[in-house]
DSSP file (Angstrom, degrees, kcal/mol; ACC not computed):
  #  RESIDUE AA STRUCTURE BP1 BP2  ACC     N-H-->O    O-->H-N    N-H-->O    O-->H-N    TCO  KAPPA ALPHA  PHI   PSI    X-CA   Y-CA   Z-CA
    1    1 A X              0   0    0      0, 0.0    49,-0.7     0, 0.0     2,-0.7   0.000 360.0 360.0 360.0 128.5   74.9  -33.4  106.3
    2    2 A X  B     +a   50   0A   0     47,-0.1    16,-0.8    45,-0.0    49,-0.2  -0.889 360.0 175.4-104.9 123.8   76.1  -34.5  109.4
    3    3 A X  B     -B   17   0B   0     47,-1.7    49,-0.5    -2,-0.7     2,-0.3  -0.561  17.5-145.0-126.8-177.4   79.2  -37.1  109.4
    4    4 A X        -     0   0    0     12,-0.5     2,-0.3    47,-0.2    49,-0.2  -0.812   8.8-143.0-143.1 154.1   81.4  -38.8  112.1
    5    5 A X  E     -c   53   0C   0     47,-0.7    49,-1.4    -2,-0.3     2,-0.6  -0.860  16.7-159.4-144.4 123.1   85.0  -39.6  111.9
    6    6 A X  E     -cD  54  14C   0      8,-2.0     8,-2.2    -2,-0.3     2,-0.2  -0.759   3.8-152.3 -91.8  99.3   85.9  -43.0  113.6
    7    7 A X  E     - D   0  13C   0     47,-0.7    50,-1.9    -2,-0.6     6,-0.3  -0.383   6.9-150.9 -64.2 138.1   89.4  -43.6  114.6
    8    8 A X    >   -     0   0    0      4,-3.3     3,-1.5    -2,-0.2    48,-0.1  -0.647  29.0-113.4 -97.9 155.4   90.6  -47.2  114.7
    9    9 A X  T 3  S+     0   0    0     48,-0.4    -1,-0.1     1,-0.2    47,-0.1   0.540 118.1  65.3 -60.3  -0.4   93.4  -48.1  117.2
   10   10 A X  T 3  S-     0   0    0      2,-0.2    -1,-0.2     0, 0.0     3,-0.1   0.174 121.7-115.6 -98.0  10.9   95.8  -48.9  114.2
   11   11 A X  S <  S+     0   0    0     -3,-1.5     2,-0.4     1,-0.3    -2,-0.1   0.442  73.3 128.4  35.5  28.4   95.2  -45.2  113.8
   12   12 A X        -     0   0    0     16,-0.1    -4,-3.3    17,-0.1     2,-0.5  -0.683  46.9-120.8 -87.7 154.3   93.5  -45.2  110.6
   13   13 A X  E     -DE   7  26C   0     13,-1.2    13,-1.3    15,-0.8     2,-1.0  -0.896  16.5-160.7-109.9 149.5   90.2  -43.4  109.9
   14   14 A X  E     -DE   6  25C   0     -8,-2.2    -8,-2.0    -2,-0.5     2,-1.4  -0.675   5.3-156.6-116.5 123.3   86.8  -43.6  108.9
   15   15 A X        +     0   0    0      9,-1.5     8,-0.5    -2,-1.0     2,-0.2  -0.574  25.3 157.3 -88.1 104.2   84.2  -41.4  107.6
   16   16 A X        -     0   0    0     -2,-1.4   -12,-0.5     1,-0.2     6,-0.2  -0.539  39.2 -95.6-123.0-176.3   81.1  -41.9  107.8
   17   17 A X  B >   -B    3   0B   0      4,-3.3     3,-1.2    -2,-0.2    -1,-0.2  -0.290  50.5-103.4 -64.9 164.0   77.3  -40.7  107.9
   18   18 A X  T 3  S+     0   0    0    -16,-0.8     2,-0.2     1,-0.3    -1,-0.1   0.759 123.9  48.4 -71.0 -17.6   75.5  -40.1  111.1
   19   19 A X  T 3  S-     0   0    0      2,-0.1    -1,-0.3     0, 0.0    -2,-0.1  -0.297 125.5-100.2-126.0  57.8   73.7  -43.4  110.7
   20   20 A X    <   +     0   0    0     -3,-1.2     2,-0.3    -2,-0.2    -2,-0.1   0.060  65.2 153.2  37.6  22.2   76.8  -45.2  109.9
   21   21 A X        -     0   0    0      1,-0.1    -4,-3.3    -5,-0.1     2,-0.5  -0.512  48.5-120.8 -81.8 132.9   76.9  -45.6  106.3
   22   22 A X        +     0   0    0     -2,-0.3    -6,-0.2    -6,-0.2    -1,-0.1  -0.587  32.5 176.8 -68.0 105.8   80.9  -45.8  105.4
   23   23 A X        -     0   0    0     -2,-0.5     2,-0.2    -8,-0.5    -7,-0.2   0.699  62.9 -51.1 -98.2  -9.6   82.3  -43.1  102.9
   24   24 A X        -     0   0    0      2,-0.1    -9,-1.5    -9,-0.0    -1,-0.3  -0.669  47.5-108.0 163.5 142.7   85.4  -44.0  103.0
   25   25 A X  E     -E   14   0C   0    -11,-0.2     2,-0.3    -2,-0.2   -11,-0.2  -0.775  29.5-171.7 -92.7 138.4   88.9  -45.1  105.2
   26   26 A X  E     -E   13   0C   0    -13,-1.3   -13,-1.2    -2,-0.3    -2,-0.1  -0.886  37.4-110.1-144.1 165.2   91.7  -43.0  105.3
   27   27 A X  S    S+     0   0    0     -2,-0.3     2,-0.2   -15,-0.2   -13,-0.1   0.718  98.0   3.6 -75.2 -18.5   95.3  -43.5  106.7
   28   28 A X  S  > S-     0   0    0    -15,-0.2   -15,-0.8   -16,-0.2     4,-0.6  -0.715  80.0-101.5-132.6-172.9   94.8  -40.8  110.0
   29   29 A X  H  > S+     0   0    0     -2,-0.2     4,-0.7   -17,-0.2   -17,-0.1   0.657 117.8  68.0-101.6  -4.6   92.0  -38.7  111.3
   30   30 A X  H  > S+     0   0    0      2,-0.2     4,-4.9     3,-0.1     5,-0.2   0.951 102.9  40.5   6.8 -96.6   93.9  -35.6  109.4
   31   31 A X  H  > S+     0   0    0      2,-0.2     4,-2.7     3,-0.1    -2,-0.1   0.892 117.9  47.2 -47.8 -56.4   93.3  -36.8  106.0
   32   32 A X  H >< S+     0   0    0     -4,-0.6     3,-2.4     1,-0.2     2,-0.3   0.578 116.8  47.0 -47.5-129.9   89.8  -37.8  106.9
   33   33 A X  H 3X S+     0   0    0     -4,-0.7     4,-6.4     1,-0.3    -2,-0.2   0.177 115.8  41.4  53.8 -76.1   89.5  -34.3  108.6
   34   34 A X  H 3X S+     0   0    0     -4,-4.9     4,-4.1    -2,-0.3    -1,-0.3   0.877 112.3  54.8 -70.1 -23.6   91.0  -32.3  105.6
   35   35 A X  H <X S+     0   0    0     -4,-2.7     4,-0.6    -3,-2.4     5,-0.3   0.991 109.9  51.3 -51.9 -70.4   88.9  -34.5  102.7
   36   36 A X  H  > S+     0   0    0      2,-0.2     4,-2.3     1,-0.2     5,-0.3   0.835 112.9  41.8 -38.7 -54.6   85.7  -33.5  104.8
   37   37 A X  H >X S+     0   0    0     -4,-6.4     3,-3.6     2,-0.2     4,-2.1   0.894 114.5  53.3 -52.4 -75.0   86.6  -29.6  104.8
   38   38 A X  H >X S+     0   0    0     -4,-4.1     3,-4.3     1,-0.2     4,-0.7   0.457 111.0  46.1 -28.7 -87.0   87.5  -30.0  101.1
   39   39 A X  H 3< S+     0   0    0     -4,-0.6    -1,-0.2     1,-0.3     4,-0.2   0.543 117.1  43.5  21.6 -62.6   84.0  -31.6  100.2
   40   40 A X  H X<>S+     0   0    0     -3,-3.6     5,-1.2    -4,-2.3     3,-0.5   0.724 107.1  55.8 -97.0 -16.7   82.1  -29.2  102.0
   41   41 A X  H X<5S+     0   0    0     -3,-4.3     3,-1.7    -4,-2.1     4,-0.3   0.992 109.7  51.0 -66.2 -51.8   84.1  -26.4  100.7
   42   42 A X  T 3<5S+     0   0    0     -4,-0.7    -2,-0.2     1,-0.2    -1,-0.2   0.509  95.1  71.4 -20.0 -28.7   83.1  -27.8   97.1
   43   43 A X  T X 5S-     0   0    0     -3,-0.5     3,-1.7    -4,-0.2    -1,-0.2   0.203 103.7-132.8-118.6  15.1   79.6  -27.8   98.1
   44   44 A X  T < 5 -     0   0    0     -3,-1.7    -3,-0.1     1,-0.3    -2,-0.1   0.821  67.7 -53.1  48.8  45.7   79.6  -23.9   98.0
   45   45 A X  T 3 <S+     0   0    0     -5,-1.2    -1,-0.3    -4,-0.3    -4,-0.1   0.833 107.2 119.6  66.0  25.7   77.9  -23.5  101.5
   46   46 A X    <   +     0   0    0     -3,-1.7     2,-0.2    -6,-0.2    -2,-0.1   0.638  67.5  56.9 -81.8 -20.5   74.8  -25.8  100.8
   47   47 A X  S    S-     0   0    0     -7,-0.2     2,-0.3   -46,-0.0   -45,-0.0  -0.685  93.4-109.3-128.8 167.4   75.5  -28.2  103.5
   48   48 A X        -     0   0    0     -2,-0.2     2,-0.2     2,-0.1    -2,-0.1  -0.583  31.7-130.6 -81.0 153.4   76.0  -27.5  107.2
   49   49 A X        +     0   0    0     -2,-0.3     2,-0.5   -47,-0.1   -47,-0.1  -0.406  54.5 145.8-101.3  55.9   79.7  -28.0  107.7
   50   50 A X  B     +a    2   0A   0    -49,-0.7   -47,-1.7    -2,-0.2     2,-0.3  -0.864  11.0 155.3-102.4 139.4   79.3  -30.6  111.1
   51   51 A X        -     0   0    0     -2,-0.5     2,-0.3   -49,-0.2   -47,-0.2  -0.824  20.3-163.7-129.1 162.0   81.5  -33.5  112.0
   52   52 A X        -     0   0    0    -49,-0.5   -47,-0.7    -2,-0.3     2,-0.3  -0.821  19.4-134.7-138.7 168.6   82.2  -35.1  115.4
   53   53 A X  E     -c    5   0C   0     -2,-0.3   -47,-0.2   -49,-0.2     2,-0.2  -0.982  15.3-143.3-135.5 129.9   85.2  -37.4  115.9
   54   54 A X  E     -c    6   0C   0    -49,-1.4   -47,-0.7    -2,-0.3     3,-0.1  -0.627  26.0-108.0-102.8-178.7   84.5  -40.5  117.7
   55   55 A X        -     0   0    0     -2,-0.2     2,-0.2     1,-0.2    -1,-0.1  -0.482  48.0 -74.0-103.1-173.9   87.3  -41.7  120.1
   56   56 A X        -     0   0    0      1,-0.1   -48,-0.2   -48,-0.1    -1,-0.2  -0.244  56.0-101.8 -49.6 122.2   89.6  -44.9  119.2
   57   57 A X        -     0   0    0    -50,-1.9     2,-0.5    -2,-0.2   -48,-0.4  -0.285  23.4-120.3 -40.7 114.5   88.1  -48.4  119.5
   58   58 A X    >   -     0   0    0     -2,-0.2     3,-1.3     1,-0.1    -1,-0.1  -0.443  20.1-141.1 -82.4 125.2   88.7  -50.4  122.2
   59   59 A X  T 3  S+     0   0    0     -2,-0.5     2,-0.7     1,-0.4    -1,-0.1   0.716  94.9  68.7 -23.9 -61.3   90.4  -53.6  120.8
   60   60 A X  T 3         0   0    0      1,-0.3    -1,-0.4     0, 0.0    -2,-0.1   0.197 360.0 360.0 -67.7  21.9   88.6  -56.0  123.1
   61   61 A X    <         0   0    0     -3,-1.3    -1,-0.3    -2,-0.7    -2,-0.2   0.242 360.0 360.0-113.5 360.0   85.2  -55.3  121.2
């Protein structure tokens, strides 16, 4: 599985699927971050372990 984690300019983040489906908001991109390892550690080496981090959102959009 490949997933994205989107940082908002209020510096919270979200993770989600490559073709945007929302798993879930977290208070940094950290926490998002460490959930994702944990997950994939759980998942006993079934899943490819990829993430990309997208950068903050610019406000005026």
């Amino acid at each position: 599985m490949y997933c994205l984690i989107k940082e908002w300019p209020n510096k919270m983040a979200t993770l989600m699927t490559e073709d945007g489906v929302v798993l879930w908001t977290f208070s940094d991109v950290e926490e998002a971050r460490k959930v994702w390892q944990d997950w994939c550690s759980l998942q006993n080496g079934r899943i490819a372990n990829q993430i990309n981090y997208l950068s903050k959102s610019d406000p005026s959009t």
